[in-house]
N, CA, C and O atoms as CSV, one atom per row, in Angstrom:
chain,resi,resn,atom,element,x,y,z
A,1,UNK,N,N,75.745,116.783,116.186
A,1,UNK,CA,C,74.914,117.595,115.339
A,1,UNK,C,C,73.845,118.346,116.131
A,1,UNK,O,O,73.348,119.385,115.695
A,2,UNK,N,N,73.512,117.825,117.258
A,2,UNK,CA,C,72.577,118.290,118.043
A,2,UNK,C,C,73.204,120.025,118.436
A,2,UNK,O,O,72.410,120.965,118.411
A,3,UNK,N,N,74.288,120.179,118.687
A,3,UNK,CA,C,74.529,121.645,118.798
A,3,UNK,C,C,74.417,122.095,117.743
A,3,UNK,O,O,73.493,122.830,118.092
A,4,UNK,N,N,74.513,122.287,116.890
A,4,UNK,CA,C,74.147,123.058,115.335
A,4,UNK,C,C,72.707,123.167,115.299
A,4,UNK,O,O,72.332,124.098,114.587
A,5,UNK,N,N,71.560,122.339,115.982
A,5,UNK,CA,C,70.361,122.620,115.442
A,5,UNK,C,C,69.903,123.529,116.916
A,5,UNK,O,O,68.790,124.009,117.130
A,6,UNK,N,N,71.047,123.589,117.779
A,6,UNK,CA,C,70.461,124.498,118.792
A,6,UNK,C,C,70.886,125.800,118.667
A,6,UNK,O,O,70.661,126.737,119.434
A,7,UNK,N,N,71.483,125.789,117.700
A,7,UNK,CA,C,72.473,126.472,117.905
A,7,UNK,C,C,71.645,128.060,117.117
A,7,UNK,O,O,72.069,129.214,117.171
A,8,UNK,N,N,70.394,127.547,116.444
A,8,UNK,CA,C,69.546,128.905,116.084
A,8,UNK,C,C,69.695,129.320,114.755
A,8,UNK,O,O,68.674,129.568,114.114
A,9,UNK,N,N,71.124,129.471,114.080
A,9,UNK,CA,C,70.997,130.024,113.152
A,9,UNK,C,C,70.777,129.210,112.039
A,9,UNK,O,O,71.546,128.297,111.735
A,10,UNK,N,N,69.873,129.464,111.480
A,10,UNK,CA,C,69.538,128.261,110.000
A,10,UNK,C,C,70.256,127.727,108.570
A,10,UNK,O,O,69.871,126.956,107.691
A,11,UNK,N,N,71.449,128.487,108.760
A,11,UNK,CA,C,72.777,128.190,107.585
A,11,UNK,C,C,73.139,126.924,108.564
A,11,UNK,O,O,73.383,125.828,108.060
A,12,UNK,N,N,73.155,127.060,109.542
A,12,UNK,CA,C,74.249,125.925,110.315
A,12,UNK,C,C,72.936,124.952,110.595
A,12,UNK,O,O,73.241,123.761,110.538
A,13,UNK,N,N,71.749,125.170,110.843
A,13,UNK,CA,C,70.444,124.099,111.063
A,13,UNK,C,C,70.817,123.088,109.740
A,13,UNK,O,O,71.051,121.880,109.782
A,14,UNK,N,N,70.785,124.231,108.233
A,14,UNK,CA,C,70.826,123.279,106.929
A,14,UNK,C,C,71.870,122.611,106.802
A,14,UNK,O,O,71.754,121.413,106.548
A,15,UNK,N,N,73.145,123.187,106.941
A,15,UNK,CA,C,73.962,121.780,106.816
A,15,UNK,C,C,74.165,121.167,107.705
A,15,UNK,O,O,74.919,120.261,107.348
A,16,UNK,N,N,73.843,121.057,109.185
A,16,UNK,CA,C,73.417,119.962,110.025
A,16,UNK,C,C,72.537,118.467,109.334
A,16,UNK,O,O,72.852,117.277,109.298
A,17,UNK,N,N,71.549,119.090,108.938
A,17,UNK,CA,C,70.001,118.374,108.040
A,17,UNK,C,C,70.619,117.743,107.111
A,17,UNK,O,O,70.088,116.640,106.978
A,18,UNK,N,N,71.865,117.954,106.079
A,18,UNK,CA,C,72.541,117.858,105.239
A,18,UNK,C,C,73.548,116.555,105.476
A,18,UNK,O,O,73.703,115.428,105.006
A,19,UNK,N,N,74.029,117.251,106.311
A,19,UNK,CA,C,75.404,115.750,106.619
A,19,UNK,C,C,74.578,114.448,107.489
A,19,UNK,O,O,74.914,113.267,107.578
A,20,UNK,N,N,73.287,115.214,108.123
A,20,UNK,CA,C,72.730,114.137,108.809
A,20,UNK,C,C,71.946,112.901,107.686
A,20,UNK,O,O,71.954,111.674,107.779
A,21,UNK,N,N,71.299,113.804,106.634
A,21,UNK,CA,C,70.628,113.078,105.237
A,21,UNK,C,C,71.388,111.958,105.025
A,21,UNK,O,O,71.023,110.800,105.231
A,22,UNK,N,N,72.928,112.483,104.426
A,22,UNK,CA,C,73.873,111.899,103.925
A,22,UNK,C,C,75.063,111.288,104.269
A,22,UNK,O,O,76.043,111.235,103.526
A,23,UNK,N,N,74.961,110.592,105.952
A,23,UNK,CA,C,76.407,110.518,106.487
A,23,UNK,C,C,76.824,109.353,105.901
A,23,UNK,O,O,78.038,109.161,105.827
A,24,UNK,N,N,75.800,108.257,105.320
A,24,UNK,CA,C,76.482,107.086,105.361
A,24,UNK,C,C,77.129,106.930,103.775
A,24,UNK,O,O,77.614,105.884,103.342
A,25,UNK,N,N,77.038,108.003,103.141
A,25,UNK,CA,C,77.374,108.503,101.897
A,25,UNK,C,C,78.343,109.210,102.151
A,25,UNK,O,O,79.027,109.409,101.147
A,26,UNK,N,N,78.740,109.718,103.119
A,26,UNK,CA,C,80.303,110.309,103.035
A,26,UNK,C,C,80.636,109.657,103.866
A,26,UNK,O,O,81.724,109.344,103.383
A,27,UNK,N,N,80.583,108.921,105.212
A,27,UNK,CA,C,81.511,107.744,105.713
A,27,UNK,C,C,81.802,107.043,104.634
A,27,UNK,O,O,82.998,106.810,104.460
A,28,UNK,N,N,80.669,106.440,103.474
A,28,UNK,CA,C,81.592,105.641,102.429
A,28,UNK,C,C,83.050,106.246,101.310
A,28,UNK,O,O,84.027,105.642,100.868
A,29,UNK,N,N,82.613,107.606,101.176
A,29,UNK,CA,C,83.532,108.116,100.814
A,29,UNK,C,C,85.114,108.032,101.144
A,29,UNK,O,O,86.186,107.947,100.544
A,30,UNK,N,N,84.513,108.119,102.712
A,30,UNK,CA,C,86.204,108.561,102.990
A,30,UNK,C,C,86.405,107.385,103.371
A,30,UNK,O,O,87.507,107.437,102.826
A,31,UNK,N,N,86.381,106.112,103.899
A,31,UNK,CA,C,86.774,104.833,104.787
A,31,UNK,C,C,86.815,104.223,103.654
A,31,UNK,O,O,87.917,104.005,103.151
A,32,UNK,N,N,85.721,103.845,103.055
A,32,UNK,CA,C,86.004,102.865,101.590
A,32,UNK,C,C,87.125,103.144,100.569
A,32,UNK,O,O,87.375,102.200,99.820
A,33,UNK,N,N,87.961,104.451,100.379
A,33,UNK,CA,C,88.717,104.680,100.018
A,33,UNK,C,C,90.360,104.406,100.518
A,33,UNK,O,O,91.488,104.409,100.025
A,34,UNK,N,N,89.778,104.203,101.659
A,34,UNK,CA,C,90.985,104.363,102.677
A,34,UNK,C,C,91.522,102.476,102.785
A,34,UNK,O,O,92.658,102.007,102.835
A,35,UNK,N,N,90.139,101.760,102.791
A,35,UNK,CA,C,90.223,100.111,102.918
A,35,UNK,C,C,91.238,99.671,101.512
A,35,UNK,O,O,92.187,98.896,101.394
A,36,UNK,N,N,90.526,100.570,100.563
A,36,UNK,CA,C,91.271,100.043,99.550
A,36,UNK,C,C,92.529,100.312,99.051
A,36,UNK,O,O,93.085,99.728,98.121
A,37,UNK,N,N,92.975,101.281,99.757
A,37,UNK,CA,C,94.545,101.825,99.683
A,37,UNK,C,C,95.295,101.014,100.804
A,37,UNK,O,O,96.500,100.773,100.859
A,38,UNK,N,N,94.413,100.690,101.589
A,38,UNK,CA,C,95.464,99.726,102.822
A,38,UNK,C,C,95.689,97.961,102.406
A,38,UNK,O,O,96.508,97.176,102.883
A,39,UNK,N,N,94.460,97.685,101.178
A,39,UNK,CA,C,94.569,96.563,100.598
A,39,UNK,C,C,95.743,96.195,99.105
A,39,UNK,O,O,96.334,95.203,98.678
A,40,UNK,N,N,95.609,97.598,98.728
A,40,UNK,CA,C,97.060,97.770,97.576
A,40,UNK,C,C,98.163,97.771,98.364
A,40,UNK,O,O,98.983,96.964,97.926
A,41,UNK,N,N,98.576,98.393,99.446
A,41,UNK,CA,C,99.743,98.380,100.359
A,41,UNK,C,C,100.025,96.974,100.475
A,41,UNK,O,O,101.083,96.465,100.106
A,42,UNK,N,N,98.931,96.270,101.064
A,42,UNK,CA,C,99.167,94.724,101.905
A,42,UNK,C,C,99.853,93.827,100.583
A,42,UNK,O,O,100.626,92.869,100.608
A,43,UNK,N,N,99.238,94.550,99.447
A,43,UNK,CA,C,99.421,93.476,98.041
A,43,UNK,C,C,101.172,93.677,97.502
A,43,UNK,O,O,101.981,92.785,97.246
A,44,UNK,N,N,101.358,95.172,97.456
A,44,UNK,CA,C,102.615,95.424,97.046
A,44,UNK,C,C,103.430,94.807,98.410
A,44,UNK,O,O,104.474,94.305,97.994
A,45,UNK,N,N,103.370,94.722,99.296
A,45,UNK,CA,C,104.262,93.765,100.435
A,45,UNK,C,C,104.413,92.812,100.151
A,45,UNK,O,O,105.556,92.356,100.129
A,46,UNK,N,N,103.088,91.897,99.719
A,46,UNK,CA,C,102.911,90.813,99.266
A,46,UNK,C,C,104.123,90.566,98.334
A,46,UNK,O,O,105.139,89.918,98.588
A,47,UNK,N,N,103.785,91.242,97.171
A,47,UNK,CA,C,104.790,91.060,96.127
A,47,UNK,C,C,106.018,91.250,96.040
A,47,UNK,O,O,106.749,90.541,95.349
A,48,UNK,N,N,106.493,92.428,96.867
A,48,UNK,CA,C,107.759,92.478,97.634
A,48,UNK,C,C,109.045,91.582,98.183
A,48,UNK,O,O,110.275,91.548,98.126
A,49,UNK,N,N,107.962,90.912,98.727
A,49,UNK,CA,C,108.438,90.063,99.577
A,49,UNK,C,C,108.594,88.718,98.640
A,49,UNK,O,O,109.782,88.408,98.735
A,50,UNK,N,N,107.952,87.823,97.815
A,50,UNK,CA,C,108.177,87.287,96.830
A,50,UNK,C,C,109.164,87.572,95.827
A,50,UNK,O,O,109.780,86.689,95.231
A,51,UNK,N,N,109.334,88.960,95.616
A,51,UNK,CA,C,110.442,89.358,94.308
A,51,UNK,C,C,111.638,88.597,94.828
A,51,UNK,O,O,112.249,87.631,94.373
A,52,UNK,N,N,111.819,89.490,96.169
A,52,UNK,CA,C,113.313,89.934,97.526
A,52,UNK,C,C,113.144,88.174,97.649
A,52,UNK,O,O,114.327,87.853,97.535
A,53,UNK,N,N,112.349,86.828,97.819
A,53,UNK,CA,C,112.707,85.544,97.873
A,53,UNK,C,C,113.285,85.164,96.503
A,53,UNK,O,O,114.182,84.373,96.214
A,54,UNK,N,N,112.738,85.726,95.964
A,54,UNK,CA,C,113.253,84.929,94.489
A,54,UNK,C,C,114.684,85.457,94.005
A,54,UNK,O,O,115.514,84.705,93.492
A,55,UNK,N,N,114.878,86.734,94.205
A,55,UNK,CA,C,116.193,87.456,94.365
A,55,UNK,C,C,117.536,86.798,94.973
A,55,UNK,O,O,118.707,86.950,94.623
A,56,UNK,N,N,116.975,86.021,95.996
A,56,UNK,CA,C,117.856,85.492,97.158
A,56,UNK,C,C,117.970,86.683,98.185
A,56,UNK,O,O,118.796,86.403,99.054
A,57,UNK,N,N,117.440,87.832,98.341
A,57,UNK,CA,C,117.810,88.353,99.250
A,57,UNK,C,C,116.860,88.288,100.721
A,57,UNK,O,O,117.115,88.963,101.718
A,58,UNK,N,N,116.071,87.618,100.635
A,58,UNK,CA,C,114.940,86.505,101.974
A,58,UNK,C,C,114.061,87.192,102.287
A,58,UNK,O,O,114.046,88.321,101.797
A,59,UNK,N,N,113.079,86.831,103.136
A,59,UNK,CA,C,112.093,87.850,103.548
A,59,UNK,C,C,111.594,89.063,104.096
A,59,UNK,O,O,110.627,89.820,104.020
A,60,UNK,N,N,112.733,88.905,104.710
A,60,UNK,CA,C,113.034,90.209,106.206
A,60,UNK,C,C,113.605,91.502,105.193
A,60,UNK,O,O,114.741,91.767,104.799
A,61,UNK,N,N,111.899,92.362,104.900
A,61,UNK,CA,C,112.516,93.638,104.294
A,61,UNK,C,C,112.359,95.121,104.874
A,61,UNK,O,O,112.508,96.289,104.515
A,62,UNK,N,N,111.873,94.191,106.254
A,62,UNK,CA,C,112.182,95.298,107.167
A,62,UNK,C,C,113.538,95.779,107.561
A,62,UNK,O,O,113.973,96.904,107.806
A,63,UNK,N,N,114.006,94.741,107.549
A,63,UNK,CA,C,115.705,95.279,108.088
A,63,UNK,C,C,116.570,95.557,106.813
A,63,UNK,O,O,117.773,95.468,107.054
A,64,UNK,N,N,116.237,95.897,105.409
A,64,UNK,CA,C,116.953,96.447,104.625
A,64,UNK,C,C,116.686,98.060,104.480
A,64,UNK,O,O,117.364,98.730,103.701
């Protein structure tokens, strides 16, 4: 961010000032969104893998 506030012109100073206010408000945005889509993934494997045992067709659903 430090080049944007050297950078002189004051459109690019303000949203420098801007994302700097608010980063830990859009890091939560985008990562906290992201944790929780990688935690539905882990769950539907989860369950996956339970159906495919109970099925008889075993664990390994990588190799289907």
């Amino acid at each position: 961010m430090s080049w944007a506030v050297r950078s002189g012109l004051e459109p690019i100073k303000k949203v420098a000032g801007i994302i700097k206010d608010h980063l830990l408000g859009i890091l939560n945005a985008v990562i906290l969104p992201a944790e929780g889509l990688n935690s539905r993934i882990k769950m539907i494997k989860v369950r996956s893998k339970v159906s495919a045992t109970e099925a008889g067709l075993g664990t390994d659903l990588n190799s289907v």
